[in-house]
PDB file of N, CA, C and O in Angstrom:
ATOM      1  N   UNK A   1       4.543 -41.223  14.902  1.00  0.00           N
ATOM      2  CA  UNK A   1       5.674 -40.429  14.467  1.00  0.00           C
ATOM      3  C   UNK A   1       5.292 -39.490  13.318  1.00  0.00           C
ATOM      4  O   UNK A   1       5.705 -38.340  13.169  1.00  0.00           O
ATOM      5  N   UNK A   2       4.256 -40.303  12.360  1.00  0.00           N
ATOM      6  CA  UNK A   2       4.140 -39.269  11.081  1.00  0.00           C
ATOM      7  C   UNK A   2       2.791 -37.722  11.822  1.00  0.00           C
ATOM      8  O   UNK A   2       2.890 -36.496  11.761  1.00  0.00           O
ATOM      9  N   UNK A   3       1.967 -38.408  12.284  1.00  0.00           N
ATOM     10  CA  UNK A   3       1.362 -37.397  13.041  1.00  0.00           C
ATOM     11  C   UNK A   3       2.164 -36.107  13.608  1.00  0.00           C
ATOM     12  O   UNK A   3       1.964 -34.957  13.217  1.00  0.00           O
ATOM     13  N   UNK A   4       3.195 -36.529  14.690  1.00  0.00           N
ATOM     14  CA  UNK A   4       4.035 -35.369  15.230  1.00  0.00           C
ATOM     15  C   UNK A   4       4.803 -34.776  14.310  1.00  0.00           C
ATOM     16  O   UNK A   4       4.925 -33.566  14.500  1.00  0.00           O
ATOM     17  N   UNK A   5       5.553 -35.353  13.061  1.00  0.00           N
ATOM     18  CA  UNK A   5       6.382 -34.394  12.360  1.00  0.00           C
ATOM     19  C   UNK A   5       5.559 -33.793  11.166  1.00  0.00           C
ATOM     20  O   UNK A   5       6.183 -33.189  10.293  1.00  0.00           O
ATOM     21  N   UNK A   6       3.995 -33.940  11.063  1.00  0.00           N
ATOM     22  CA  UNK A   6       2.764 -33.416  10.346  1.00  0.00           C
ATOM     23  C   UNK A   6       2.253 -32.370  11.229  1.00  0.00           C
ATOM     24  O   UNK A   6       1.811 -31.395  10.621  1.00  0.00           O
ATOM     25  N   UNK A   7       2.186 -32.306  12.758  1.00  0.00           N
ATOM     26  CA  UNK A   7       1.967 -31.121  13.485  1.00  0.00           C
ATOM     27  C   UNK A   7       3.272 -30.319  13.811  1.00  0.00           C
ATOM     28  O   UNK A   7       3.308 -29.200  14.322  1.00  0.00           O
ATOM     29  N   UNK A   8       3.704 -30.629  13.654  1.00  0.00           N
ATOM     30  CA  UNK A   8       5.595 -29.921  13.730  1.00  0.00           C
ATOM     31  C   UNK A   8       5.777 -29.045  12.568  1.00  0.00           C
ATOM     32  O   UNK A   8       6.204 -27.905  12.751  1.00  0.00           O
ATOM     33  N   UNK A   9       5.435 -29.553  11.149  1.00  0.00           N
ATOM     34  CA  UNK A   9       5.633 -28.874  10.357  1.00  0.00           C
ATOM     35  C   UNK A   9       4.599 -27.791  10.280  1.00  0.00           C
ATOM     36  O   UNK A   9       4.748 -26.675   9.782  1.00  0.00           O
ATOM     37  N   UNK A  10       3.166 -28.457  11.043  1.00  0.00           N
ATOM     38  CA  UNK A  10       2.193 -27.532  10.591  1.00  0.00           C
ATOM     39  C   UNK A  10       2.499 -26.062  11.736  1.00  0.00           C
ATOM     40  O   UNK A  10       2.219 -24.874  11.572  1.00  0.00           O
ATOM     41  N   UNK A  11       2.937 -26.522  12.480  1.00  0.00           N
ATOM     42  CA  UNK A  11       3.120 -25.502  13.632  1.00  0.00           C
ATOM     43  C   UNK A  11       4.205 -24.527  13.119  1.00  0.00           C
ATOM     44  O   UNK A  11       3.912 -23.416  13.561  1.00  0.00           O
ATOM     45  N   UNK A  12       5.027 -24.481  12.578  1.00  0.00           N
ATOM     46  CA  UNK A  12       6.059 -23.798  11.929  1.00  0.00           C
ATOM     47  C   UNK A  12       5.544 -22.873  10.510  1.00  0.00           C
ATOM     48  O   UNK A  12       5.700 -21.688  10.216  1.00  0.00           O
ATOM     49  N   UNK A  13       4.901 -23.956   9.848  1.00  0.00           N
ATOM     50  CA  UNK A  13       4.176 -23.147   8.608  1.00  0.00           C
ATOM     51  C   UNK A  13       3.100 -21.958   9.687  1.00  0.00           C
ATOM     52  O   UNK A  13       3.157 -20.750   9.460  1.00  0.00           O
ATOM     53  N   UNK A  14       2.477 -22.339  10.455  1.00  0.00           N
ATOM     54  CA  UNK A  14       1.610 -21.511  11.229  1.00  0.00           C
ATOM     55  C   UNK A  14       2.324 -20.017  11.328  1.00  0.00           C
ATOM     56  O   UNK A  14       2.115 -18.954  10.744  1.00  0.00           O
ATOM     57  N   UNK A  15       3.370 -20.487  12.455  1.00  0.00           N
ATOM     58  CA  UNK A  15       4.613 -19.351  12.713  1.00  0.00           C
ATOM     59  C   UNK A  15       5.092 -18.757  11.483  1.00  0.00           C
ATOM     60  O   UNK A  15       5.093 -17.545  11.696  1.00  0.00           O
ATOM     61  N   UNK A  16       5.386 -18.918  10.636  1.00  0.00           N
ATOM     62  CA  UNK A  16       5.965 -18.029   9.580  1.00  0.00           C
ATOM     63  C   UNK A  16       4.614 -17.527   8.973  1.00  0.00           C
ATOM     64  O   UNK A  16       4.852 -16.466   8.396  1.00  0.00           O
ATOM     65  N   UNK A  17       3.138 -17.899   8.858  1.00  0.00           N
ATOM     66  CA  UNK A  17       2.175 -16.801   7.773  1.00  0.00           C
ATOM     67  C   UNK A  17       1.804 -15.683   9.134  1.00  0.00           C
ATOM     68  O   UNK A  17       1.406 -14.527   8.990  1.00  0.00           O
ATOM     69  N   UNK A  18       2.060 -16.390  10.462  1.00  0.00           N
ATOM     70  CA  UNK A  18       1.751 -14.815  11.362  1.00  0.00           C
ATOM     71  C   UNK A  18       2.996 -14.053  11.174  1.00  0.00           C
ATOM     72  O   UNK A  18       2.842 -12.871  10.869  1.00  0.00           O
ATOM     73  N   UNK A  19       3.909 -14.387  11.266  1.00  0.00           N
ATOM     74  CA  UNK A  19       5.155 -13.414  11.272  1.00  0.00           C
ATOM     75  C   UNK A  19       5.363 -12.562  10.175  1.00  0.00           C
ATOM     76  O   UNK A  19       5.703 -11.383  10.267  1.00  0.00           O
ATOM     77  N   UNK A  20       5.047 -13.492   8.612  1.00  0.00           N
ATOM     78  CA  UNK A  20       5.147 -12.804   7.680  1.00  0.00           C
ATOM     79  C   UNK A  20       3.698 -11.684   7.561  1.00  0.00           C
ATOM     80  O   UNK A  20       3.811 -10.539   7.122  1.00  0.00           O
ATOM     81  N   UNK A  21       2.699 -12.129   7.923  1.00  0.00           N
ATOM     82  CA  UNK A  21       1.875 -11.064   7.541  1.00  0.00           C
ATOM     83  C   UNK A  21       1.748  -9.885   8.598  1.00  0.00           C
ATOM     84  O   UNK A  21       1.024  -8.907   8.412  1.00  0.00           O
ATOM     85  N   UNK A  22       2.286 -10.022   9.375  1.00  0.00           N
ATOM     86  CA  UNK A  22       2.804  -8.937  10.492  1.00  0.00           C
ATOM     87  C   UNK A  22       3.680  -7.708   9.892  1.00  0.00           C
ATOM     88  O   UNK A  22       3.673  -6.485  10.028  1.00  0.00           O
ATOM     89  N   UNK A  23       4.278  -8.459   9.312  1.00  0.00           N
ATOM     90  CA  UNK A  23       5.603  -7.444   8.733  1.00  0.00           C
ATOM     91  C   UNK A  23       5.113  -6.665   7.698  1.00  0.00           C
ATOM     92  O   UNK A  23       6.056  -5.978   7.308  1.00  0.00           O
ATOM     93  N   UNK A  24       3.734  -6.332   6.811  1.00  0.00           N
ATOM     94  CA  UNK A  24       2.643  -5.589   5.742  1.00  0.00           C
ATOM     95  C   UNK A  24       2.167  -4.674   6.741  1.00  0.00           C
ATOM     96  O   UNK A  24       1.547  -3.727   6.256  1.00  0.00           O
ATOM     97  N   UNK A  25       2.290  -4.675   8.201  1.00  0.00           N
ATOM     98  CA  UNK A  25       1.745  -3.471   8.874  1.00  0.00           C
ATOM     99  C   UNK A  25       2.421  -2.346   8.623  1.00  0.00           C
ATOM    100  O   UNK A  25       3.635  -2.427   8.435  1.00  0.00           O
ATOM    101  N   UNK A  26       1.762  -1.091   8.573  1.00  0.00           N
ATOM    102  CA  UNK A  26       2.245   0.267   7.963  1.00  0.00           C
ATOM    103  C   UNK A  26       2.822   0.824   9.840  1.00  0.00           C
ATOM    104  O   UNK A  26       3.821   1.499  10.090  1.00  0.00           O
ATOM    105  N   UNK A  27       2.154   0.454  10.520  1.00  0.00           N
ATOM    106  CA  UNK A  27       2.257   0.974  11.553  1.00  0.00           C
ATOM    107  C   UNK A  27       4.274   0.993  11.979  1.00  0.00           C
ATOM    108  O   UNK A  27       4.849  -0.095  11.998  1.00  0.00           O
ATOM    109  N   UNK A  28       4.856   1.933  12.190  1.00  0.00           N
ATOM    110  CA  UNK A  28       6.189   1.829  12.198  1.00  0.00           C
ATOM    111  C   UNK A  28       7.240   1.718  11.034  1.00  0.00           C
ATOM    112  O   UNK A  28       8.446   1.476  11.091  1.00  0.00           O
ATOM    113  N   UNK A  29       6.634   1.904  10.239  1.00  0.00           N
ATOM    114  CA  UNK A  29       7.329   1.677   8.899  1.00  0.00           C
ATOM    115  C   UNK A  29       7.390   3.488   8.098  1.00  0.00           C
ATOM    116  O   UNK A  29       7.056   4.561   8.602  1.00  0.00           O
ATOM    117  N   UNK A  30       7.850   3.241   6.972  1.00  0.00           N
ATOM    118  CA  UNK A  30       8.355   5.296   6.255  1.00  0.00           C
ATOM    119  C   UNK A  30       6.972   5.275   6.363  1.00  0.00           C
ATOM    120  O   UNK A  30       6.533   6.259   6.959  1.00  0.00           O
ATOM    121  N   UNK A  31       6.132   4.470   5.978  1.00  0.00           N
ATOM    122  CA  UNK A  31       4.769   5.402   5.642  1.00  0.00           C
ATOM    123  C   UNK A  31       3.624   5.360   6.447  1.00  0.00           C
ATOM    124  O   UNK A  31       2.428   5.276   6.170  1.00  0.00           O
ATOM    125  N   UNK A  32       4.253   5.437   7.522  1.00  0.00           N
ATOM    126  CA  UNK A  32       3.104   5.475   8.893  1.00  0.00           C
ATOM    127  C   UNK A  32       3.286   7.321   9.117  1.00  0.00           C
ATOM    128  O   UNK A  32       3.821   7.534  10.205  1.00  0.00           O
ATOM    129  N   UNK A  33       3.054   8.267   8.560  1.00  0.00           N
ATOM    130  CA  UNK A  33       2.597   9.764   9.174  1.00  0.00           C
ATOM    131  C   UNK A  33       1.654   9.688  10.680  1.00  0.00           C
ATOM    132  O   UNK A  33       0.715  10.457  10.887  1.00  0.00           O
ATOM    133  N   UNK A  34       2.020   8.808  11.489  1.00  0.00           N
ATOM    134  CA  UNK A  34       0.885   9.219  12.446  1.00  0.00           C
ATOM    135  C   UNK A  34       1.512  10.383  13.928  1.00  0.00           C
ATOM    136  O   UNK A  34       0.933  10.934  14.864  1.00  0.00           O
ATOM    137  N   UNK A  35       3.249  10.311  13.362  1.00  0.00           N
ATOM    138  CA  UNK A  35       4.027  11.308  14.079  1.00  0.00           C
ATOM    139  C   UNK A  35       4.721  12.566  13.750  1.00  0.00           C
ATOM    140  O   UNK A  35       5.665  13.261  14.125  1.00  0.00           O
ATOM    141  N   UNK A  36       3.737  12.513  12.816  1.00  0.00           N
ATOM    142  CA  UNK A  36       4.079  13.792  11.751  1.00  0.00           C
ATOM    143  C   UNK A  36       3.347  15.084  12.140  1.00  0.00           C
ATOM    144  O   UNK A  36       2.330  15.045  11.447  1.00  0.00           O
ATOM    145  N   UNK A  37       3.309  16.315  12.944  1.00  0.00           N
ATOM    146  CA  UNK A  37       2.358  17.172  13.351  1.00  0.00           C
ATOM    147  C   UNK A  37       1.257  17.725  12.326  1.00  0.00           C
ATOM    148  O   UNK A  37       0.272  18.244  12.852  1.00  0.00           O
ATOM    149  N   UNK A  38       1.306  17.673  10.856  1.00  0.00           N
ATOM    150  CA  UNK A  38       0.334  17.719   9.951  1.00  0.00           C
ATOM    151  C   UNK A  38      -0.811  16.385  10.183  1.00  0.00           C
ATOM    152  O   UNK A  38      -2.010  16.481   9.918  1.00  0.00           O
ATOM    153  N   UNK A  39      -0.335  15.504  10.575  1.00  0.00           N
ATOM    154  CA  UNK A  39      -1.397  14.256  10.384  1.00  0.00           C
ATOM    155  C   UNK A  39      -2.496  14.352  11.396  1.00  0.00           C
ATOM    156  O   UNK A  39      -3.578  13.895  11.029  1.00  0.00           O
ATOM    157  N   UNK A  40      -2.433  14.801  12.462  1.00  0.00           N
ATOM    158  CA  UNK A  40      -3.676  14.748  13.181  1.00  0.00           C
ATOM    159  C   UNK A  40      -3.375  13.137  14.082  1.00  0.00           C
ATOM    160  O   UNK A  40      -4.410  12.479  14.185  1.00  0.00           O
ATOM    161  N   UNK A  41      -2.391  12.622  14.573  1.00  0.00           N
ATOM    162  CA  UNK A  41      -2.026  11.350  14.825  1.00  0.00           C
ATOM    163  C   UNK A  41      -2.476  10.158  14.370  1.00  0.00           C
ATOM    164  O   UNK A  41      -2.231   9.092  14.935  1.00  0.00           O
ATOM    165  N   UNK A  42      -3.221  10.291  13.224  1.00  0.00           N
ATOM    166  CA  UNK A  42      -3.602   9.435  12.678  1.00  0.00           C
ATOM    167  C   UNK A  42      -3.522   8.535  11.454  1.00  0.00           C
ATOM    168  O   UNK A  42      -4.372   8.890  10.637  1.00  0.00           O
ATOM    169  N   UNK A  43      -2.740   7.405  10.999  1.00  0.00           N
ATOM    170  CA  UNK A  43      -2.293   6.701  10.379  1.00  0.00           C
ATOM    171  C   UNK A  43      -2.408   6.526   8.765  1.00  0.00           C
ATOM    172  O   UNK A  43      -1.659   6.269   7.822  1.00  0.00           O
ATOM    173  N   UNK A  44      -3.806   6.820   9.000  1.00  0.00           N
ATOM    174  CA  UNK A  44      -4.175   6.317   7.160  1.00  0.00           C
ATOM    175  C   UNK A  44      -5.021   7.544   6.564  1.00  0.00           C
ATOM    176  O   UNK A  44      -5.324   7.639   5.375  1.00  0.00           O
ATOM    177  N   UNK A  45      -5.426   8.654   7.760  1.00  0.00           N
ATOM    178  CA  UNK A  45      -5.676   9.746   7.434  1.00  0.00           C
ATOM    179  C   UNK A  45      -4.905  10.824   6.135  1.00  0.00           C
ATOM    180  O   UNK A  45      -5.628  11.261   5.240  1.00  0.00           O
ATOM    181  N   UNK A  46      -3.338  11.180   6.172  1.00  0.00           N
ATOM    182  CA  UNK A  46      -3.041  11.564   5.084  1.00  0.00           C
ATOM    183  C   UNK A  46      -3.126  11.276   4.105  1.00  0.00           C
ATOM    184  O   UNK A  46      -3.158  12.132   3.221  1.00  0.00           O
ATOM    185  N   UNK A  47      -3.183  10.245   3.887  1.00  0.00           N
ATOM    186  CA  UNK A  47      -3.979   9.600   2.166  1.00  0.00           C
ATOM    187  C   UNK A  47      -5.134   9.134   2.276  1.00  0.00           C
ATOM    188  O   UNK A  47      -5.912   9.645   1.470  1.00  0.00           O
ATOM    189  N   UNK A  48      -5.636   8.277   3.022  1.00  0.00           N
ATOM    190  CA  UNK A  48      -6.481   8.072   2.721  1.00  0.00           C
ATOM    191  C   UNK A  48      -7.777   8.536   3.716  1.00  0.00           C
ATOM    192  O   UNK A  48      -7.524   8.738   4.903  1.00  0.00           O
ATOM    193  N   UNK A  49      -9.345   8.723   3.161  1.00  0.00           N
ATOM    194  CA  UNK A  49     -10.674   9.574   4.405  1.00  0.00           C
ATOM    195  C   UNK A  49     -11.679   8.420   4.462  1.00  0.00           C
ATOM    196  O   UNK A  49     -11.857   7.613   3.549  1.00  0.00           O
ATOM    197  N   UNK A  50     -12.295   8.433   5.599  1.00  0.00           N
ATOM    198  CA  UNK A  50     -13.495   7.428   5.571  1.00  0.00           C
ATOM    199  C   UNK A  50     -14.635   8.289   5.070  1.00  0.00           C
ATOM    200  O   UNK A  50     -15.543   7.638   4.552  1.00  0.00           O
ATOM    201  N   UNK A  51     -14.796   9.578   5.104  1.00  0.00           N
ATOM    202  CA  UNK A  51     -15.552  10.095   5.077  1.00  0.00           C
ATOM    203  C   UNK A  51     -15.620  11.675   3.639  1.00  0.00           C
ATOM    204  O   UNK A  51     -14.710  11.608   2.814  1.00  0.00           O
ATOM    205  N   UNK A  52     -16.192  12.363   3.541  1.00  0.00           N
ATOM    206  CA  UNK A  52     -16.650  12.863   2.602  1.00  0.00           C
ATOM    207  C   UNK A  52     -15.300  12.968   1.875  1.00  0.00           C
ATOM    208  O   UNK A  52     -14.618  13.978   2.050  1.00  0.00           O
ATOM    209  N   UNK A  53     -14.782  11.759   0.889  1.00  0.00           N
ATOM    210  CA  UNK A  53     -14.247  11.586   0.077  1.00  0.00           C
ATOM    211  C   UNK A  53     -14.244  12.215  -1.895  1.00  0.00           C
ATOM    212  O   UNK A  53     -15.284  12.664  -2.376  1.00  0.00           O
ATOM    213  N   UNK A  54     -13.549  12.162  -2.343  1.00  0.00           N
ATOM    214  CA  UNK A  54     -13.659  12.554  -3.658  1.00  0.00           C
ATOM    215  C   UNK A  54     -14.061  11.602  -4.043  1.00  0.00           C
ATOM    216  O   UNK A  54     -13.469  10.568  -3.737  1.00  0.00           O
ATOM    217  N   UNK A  55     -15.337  11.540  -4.949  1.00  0.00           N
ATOM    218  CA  UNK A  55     -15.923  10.426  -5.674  1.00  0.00           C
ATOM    219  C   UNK A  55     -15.920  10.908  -6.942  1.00  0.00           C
ATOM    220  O   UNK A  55     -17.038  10.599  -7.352  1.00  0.00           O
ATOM    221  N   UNK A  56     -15.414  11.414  -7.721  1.00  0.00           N
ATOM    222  CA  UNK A  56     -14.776  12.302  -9.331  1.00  0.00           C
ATOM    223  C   UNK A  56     -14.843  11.277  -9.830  1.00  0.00           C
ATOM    224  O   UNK A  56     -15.725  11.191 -10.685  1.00  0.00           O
ATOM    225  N   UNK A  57     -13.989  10.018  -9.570  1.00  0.00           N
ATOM    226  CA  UNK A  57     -13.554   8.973 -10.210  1.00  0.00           C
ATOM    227  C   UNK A  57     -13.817   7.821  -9.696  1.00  0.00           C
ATOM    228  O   UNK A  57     -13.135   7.335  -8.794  1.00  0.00           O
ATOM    229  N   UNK A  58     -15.165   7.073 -10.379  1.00  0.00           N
ATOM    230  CA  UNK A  58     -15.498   5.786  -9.790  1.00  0.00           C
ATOM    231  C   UNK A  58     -15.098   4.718  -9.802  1.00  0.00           C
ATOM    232  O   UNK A  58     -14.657   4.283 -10.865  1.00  0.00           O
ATOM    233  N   UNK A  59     -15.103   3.824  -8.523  1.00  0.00           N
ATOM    234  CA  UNK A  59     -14.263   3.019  -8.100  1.00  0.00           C
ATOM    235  C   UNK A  59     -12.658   3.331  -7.865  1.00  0.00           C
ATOM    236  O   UNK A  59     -11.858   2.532  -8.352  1.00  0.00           O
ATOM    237  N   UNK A  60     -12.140   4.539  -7.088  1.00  0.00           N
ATOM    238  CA  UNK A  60     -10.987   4.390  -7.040  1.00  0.00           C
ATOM    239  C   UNK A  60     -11.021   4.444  -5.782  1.00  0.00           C
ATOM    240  O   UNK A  60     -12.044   4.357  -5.102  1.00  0.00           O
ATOM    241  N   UNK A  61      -9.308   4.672  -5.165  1.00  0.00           N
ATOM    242  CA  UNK A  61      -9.486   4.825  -3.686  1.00  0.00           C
ATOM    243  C   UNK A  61     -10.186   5.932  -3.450  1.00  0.00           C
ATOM    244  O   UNK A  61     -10.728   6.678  -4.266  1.00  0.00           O
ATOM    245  N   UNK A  62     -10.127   6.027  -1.805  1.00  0.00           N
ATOM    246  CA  UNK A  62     -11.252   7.015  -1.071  1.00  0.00           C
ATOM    247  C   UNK A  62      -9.681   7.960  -0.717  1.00  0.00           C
ATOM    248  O   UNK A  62      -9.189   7.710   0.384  1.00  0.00           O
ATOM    249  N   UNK A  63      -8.850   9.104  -1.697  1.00  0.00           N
ATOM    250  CA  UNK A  63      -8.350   9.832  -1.239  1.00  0.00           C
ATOM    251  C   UNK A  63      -7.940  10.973  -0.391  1.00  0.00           C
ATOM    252  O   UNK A  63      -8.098  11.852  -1.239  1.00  0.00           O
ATOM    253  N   UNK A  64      -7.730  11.297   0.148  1.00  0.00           N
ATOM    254  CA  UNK A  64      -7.885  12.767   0.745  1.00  0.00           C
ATOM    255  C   UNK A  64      -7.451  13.935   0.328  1.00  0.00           C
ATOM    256  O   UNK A  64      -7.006  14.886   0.970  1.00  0.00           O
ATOM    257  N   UNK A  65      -7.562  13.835  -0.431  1.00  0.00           N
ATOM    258  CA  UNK A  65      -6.781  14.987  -1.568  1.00  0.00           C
ATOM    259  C   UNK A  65      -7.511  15.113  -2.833  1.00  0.00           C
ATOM    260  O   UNK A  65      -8.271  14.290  -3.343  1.00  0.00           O
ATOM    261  N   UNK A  66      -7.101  16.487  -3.340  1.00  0.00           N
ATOM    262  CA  UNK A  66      -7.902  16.455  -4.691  1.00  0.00           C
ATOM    263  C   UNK A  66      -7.132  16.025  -6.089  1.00  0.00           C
ATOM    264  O   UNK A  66      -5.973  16.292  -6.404  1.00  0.00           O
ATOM    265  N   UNK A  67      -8.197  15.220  -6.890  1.00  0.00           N
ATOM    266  CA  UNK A  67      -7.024  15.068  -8.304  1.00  0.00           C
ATOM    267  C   UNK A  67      -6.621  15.771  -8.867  1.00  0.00           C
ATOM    268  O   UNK A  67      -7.210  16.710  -9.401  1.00  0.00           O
ATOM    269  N   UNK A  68      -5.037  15.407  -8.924  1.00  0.00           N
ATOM    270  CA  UNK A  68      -4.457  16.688  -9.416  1.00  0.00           C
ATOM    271  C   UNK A  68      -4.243  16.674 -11.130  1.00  0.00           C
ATOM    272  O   UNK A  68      -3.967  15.741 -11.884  1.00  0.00           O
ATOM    273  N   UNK A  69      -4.519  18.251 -11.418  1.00  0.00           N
ATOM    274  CA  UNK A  69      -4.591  18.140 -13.021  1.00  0.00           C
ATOM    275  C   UNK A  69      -3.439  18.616 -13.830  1.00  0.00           C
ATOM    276  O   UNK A  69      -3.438  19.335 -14.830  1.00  0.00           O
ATOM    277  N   UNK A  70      -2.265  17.950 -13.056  1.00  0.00           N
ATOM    278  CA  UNK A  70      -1.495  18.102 -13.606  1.00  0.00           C
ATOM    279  C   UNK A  70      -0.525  17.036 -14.822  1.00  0.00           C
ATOM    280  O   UNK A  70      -0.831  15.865 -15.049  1.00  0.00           O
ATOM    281  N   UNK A  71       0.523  17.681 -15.408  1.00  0.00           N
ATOM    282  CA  UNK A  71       0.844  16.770 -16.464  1.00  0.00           C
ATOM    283  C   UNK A  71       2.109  16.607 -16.452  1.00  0.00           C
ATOM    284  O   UNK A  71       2.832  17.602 -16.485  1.00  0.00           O
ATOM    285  N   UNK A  72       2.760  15.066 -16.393  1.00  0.00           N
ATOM    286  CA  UNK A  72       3.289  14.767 -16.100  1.00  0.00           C
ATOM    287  C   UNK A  72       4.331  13.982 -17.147  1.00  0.00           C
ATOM    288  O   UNK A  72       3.896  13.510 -18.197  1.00  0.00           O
ATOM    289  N   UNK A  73       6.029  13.859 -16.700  1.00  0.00           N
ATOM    290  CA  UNK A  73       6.117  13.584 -17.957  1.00  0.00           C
ATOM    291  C   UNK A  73       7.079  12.335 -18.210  1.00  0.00           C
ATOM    292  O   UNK A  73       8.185  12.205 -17.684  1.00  0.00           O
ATOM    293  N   UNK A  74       6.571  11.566 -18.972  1.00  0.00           N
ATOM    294  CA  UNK A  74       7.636  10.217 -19.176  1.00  0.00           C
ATOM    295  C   UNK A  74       8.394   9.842 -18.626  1.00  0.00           C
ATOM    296  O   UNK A  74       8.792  10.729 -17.871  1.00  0.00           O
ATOM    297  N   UNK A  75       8.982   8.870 -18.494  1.00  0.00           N
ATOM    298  CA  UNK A  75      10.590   8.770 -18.351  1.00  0.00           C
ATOM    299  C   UNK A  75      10.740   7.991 -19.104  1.00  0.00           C
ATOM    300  O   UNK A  75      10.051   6.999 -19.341  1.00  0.00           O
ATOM    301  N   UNK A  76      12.090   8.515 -19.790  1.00  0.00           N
ATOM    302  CA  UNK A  76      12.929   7.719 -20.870  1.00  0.00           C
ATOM    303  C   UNK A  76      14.604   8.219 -20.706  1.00  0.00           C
ATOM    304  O   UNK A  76      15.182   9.284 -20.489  1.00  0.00           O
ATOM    305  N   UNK A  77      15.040   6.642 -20.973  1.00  0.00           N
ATOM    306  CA  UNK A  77      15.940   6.772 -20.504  1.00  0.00           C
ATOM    307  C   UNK A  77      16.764   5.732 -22.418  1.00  0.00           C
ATOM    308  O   UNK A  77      16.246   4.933 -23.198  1.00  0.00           O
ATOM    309  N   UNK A  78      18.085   6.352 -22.359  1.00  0.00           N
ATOM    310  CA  UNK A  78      18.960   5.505 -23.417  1.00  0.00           C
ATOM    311  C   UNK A  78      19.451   3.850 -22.752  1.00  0.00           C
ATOM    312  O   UNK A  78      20.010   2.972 -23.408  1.00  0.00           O
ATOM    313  N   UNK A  79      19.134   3.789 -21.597  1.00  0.00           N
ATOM    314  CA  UNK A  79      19.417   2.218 -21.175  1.00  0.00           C
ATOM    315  C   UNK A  79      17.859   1.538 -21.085  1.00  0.00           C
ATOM    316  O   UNK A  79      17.607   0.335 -21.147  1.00  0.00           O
ATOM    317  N   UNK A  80      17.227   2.259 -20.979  1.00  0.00           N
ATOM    318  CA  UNK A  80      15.251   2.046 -20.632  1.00  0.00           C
ATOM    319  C   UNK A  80      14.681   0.450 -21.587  1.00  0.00           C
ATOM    320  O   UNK A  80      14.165   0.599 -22.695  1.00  0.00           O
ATOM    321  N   UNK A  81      14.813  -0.601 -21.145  1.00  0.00           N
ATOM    322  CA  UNK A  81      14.553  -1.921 -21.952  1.00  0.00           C
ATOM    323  C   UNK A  81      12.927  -1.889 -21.787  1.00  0.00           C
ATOM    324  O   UNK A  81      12.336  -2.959 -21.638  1.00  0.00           O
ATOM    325  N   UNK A  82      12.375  -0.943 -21.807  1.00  0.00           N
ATOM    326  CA  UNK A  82      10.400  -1.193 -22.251  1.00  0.00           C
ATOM    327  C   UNK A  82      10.297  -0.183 -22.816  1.00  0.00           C
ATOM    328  O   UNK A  82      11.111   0.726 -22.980  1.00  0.00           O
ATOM    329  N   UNK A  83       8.960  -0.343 -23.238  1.00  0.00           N
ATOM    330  CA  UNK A  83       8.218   0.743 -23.921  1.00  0.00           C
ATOM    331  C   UNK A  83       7.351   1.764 -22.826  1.00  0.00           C
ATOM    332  O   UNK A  83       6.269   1.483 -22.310  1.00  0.00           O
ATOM    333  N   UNK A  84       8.009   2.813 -22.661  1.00  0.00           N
ATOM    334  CA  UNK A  84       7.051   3.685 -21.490  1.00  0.00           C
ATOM    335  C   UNK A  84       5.570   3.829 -22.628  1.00  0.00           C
ATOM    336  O   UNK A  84       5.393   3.596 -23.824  1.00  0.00           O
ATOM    337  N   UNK A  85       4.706   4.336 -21.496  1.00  0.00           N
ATOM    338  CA  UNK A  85       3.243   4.161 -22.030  1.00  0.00           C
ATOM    339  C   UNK A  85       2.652   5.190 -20.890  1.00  0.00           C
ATOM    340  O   UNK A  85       3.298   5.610 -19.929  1.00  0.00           O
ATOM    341  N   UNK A  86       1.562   5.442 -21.140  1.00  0.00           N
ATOM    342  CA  UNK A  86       0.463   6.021 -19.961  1.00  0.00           C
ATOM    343  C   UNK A  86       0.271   4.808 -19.427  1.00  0.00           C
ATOM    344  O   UNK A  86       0.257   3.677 -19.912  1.00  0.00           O
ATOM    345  N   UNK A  87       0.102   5.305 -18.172  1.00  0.00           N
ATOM    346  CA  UNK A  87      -0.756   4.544 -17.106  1.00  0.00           C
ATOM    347  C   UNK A  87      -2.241   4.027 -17.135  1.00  0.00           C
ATOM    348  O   UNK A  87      -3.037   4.961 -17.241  1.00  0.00           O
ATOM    349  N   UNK A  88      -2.895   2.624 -17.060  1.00  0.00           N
ATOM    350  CA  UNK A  88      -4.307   2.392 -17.698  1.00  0.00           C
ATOM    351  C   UNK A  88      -4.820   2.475 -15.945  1.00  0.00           C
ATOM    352  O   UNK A  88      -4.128   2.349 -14.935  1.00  0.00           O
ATOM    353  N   UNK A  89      -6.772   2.821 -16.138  1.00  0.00           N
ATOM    354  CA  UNK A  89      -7.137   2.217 -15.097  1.00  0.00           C
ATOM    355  C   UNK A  89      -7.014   3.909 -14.127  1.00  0.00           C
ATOM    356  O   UNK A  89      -6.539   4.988 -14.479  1.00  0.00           O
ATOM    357  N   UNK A  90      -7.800   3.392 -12.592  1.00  0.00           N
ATOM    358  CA  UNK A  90      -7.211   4.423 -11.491  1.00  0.00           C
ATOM    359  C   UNK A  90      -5.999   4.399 -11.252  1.00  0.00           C
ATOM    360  O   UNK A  90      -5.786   3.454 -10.492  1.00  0.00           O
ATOM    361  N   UNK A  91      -4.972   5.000 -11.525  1.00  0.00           N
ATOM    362  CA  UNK A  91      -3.359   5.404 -10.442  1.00  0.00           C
ATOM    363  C   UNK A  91      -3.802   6.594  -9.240  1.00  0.00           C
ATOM    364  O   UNK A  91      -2.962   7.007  -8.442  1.00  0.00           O
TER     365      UNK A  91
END
């Protein structure tokens, strides 16, 4: 008996980490561009390139785009409960 309700449970825990990690696919979701006529039908192409990538900034993603040098500005707000800051690290 303890065996079957130890594979019962395990079979269920099974079913929910495929289901849940199913649902992290981009494919069908806002940020799938692969039906967008700019994209080239291809999924991870608008942001991101396998190939001759910007390497400006090491270790970040492999973008498809160039960094932009622009400047950007805070947000602050009179209800705002943190301290805004720059961003550390690659964004």
């Amino acid at each position: 008996m303890k065996l079957s309700l130890f594979f019962l449970v395990y079979v269920i825990f099974l079913t929910i980490s495929v289901y849940t990690s199913s649902l992290a696919d981009i494919r069908n979701s806002h940020h799938d561009f692969s039906g967008a006529a700019w994209s080239g039908n291809e999924i991870c192409k608008p942001c991101h390139t396998p190939h001759h990538a910007n390497l400006e900034i090491q270790n970040s993603p492999l973008w498809n785009h160039q960094n932009t040098t622009a400047t950007f500005q805070i947000y602050s707000s009179s209800t705002l409960d943190a301290t805004p800051g720059q961003p550390t690290g690659n964004t």
